[in-house]
C-alpha positions in Angstrom: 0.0 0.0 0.0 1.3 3.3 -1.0 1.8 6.2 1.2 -1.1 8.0 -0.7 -3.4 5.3 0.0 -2.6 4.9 3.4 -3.4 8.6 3.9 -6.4 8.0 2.6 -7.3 4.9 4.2 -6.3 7.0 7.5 -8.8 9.4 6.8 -11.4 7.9 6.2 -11.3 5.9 8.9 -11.2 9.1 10.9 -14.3 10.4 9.3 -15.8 6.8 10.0 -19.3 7.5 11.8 -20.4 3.9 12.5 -21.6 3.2 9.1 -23.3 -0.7 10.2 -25.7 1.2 12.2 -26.2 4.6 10.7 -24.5 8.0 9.9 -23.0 10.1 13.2 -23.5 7.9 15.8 -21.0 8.6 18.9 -19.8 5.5 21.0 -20.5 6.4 24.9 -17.3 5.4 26.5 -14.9 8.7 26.1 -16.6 12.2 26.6 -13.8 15.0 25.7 -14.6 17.5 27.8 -12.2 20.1 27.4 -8.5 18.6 26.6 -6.6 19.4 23.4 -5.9 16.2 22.4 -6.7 12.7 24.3 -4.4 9.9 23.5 -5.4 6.3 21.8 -8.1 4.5 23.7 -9.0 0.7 22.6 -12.4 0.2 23.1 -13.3 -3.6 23.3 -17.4 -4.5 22.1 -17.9 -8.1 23.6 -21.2 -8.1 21.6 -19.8 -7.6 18.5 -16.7 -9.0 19.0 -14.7 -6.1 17.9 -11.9 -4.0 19.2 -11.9 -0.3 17.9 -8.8 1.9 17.9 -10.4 5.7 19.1 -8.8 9.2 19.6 -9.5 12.5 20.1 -7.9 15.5 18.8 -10.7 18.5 19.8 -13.5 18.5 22.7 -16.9 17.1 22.2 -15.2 14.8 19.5 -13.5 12.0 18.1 -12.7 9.7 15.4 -11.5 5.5 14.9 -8.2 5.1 13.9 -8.6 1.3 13.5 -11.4 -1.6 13.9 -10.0 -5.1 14.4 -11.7 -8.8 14.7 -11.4 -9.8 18.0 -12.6 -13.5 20.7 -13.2 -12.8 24.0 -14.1 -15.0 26.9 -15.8 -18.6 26.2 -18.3 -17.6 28.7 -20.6 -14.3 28.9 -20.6 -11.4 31.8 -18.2 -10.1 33.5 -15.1 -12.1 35.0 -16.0 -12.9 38.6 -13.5 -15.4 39.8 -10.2 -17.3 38.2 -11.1 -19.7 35.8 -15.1 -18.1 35.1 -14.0 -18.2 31.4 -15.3 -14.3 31.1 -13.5 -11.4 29.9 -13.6 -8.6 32.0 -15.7 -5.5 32.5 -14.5 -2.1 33.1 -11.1 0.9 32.4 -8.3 -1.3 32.4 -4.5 0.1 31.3 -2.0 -1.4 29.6 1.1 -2.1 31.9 3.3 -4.0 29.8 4.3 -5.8 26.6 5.6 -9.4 26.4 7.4 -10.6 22.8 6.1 -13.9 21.4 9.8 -15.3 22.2 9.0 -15.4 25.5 5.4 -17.0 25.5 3.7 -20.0 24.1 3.4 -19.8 20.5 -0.7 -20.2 20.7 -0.4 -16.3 22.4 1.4 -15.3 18.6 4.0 -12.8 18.4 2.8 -10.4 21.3 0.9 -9.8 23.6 -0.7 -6.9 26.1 -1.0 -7.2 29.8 -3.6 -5.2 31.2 -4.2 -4.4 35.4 -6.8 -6.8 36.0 -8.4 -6.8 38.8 -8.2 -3.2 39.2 -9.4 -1.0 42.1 -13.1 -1.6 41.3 -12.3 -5.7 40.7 -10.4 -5.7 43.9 -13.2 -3.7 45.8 -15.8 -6.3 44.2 -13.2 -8.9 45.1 -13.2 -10.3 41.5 -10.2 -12.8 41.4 -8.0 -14.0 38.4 -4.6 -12.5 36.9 -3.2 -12.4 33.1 -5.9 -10.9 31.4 -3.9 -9.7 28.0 -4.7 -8.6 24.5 -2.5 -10.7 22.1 -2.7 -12.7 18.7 -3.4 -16.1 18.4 -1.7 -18.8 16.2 -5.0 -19.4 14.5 -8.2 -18.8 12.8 -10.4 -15.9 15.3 -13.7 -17.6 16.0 -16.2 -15.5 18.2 -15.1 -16.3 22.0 -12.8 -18.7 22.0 -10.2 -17.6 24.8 -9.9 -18.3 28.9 -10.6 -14.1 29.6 -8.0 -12.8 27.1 -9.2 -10.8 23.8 -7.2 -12.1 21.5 -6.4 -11.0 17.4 -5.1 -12.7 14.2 -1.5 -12.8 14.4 -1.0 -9.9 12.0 -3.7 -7.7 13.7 -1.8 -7.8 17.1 1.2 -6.3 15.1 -1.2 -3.8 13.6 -2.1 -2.9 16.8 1.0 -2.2 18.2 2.1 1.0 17.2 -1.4 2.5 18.8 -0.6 1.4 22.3 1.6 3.5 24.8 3.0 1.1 27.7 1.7 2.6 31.5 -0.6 4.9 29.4 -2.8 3.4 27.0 -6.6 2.8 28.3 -8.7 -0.4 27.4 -12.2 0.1 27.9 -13.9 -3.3 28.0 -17.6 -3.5 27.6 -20.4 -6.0 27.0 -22.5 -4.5 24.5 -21.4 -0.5 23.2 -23.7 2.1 23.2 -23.9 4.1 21.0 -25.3 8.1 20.9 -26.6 10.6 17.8 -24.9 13.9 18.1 -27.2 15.5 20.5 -27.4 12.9 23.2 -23.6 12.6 23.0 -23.0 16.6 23.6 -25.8 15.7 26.5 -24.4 13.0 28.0 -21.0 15.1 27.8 -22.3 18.4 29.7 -23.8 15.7 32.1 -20.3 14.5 33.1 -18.8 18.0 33.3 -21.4 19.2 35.3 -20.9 16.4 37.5 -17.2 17.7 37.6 -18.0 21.4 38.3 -20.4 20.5 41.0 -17.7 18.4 43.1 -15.1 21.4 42.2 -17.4 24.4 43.2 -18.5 22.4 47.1 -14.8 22.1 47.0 -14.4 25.7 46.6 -16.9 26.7 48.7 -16.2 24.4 51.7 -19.6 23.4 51.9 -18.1 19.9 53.0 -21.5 18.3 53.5 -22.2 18.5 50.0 -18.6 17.4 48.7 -19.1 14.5 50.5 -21.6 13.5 48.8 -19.9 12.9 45.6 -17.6 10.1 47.2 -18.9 6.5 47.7 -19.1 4.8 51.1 -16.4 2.0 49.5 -14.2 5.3 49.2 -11.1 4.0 50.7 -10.4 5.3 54.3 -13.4 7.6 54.0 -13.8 8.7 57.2 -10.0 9.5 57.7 -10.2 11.6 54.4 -13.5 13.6 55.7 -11.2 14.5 59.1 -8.6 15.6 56.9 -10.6 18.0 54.6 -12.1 19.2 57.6 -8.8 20.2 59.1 -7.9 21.8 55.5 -11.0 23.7 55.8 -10.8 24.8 59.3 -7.0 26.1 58.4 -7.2 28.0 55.5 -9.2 31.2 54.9 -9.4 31.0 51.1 -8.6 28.3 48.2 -9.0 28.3 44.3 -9.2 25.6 42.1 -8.8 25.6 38.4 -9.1 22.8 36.2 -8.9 22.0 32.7 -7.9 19.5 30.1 -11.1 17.4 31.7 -11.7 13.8 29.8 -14.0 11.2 31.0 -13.9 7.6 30.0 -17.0 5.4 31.0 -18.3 1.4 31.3 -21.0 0.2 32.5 -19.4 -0.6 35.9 -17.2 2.3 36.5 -16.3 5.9 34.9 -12.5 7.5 34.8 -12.2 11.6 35.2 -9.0 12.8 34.3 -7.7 16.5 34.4 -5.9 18.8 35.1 -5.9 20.6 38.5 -4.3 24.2 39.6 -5.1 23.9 43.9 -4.0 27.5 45.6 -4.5 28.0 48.9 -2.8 30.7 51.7 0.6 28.1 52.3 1.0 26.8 48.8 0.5 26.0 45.7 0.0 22.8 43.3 -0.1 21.3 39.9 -1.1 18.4 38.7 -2.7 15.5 36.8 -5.7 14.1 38.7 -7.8 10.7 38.2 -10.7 9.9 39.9 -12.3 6.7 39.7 -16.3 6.1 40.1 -18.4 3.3 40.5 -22.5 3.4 39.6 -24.5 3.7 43.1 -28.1 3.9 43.7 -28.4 7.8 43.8 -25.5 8.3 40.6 -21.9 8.3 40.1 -19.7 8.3 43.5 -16.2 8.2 43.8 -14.4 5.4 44.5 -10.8 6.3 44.4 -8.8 9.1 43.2 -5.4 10.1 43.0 -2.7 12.9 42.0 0.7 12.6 40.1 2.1 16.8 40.5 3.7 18.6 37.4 6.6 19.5 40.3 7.1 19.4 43.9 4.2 21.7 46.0 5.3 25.4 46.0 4.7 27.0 49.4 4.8 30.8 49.9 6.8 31.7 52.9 10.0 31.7 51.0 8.9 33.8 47.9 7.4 36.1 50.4 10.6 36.3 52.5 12.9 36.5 49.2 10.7 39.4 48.5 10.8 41.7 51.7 14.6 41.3 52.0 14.8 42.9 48.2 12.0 45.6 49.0 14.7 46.1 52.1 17.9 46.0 50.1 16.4 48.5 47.2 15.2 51.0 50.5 19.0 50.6 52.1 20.0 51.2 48.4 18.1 54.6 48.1 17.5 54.0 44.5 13.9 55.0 44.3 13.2 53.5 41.0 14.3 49.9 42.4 12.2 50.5 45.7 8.9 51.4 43.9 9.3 48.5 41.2 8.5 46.6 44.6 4.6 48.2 44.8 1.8 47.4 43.1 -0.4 50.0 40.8 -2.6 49.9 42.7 -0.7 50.8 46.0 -3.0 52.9 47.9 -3.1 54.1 52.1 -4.8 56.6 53.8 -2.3 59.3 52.4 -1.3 58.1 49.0 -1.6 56.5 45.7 1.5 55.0 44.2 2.3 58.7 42.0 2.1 60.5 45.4 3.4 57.9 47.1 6.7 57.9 44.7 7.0 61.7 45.0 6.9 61.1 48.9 10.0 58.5 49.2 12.1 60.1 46.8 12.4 63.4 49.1 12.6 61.0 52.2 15.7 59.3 49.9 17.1 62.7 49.1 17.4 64.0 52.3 18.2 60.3 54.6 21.5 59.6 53.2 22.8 56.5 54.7 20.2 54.1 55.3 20.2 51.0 57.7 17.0 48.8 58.1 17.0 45.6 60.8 13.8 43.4 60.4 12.2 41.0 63.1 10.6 37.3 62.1 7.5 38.1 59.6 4.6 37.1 60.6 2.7 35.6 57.1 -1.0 35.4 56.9 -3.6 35.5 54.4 -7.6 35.8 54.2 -8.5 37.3 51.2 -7.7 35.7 48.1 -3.9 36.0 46.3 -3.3 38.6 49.1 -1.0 37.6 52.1 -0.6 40.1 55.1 3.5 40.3 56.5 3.7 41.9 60.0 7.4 42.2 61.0 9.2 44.8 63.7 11.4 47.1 61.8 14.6 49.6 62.9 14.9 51.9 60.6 18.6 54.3 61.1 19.3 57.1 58.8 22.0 60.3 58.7 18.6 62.7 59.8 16.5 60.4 61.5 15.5 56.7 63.2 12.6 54.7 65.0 11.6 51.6 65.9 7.8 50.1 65.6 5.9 47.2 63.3 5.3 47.4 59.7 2.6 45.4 57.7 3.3 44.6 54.3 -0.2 43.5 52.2 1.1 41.8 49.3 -0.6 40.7 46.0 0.6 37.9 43.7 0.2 38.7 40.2 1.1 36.7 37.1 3.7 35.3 39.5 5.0 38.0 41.0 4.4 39.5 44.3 4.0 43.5 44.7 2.9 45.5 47.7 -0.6 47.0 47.3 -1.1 49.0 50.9 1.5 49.3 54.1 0.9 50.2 57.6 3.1 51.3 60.2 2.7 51.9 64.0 6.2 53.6 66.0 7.0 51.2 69.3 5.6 53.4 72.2 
């Protein structure tokens, strides 16, 4: 095949909209929320015995790369116990890759090992191991293996270069549903809702509602409630932001995975979060969830102290352009605005000559959002003058940066 006719075949298959059962139809197992792009998901139809190579490359949207004939278990359902016969139900991720020089040759030249039992199978106590997807050194008849979806020799080599080891999901299901346009972009604003409601309880720490998005089988659910109480009761103010929001979905569980921005008055993180939910009487709940960060946690105190001792050295300096680089536009006190405030400094700078400032331990606090209040005792020694009393610092963080939006100061009596 050509590389002209390979594009094409491509293509099409990308513009595919489930011809056997009519035009723009939307399988109902990945809902692209918001994320640029979502990475190759195989999707596994026990019902029709097919396994379907999906992607997306744009929200609310996505196209097959690649449909392949597949067997699954001798036995229909979903795998309970080891031996059952039955392929597995549910999100399942690829973890590894063995050659066909280290198996059998009835497994062909490769084969796919996928994380069964998973959290939900373990939580269900579903037994069995080696659940894989790999070829088969003979003629595909409709369910033929022990658990195992298995392909024509070739086909598992076809597959191959789809599949990302540790990251590519397998979304097993008994029979695929499938959704017109409209009831997919439904369905979709379902799930983010479902997202934005947990977020905004979050935000608002109106804890008896968030809890009520987790399932009792959460693990250690109790110990997690005492600790988001103790978050709460600590902290005056938190955003989150999320984005890059994708949603994959079976019949006995759902995946969420996005992006998450968490700011709070001590610090600051970044990450990748996936939540796991199971089906329960009154809706999704979830089940399990966990974080991988971009980087390590960034906590404030130590920008905030880098930042007073250069807002002291640019004073001690007397450069008055350095000093009021370290105030915000909209600096404003009782007396001044950041113009007045400029002309003010530069005739105290004129006229102190040598300057010497001596500052205390800073006292850091914060309730009102991206603001943080810095209360530190301060000597202040010039050529014409010198006190001692406590200065307060409000500072604002901006586009990363912190700048000084009001000051107070009180002389020591």
């Amino acid at each position: 095949m050509n590389k002209i006719v390979k594009l094409f075949f491509l293509i099409s298959l990308i513009n595919f909209s489930f011809a056997e059962i009519g035009e723009k139809r939307f399988m109902g197992v990945m809902f692209n929320i918001s994320a640029d792009s979502v990475e190759n998901v195989l999707v596994v139809d026990k019902s029709r015995q097919k396994l379907q190579v999906i992607s997306s490359n744009n929200p609310k949207e996505f196209g097959i790369l690649h449909s392949f004939r597949v067997s699954t278990g001798k036995v229909k359902g979903n795998k309970e116990i080891r031996g059952d016969m039955k392929t597995p139900e549910g999100i399942y991720t690829i973890l590894d890759s063995i050659p066909g020089k280290r198996m059998p040759a009835k497994y062909g030249p490769l084969a796919f090992i996928l994380n069964y039992p998973n959290t939900v199978d373990r939580l269900f106590s579903r037994t069995g191991s080696d659940i894989w997807i790999h070829g088969r050194n003979e003629d595909i008849i409709d369910r033929q293996t022990e658990g195992c979806v298995s392909l024509e020799n070739s086909h598992i080599l076809d597959l191959e270069p789809f599949v990302t080891i540790t990251k590519t999901r397998v979304i097993i299901v008994d029979t695929l549903d499938y959704y017109t346009n409209e009831e997919y972009l439904k369905k979709s604003a379902e799930w983010e809702q479902l997202i934005l409601n947990w977020k905004n309880a979050w935000i608002a720490g109106n804890l008896n509602n968030y809890f009520t998005y987790y399932s009792k089988h959460y693990k250690g659910l109790e110990s997690f409630k005492r600790g988001k109480k103790n978050i709460e009761n600590q902290y005056a103010w938190k955003k989150i932001d999320l984005n890059k929001i994708v949603v994959f979905v079976s019949e006995h569980e759902a995946e969420a995975r996005f992006h998450q921005e968490f700011i709070c008055p001590r610090f600051r993180s970044k990450g990748t979060k996936t939540m796991v939910l199971i089906p329960e009487e009154d809706g999704w709940k979830i089940q399990n969830e966990r974080i991988v960060l971009d980087e390590e946690c960034y906590y404030f105190d130590k920008p905030i102290q880098e930042f007073i001792q250069k807002w002291k050295t640019s004073w001690e300096s007397g450069k008055i352009d350095d000093y009021i680089m370290q105030y915000n536009a909209d600096f404003a006190t009782k007396e001044h605005d950041l113009q007045s405030y400029y002309k003010f400094k530069k005739a105290k700078f004129l006229e102190a000559g040598n300057i010497i400032l001596k500052l205390g331990d800073a006292k850091i606090t914060s309730h009102q959002e991206y603001v943080w209040k810095v209360r530190f005792r301060q000597r202040y020694e010039s050529e014409v003058y010198r006190d001692i009393g406590y200065k307060t610092l409000y500072l604002k963080l901006e586009n990363e940066k912190f700048s000084i939006i009001n000051e107070e100061w009180s002389r020591r009596r």
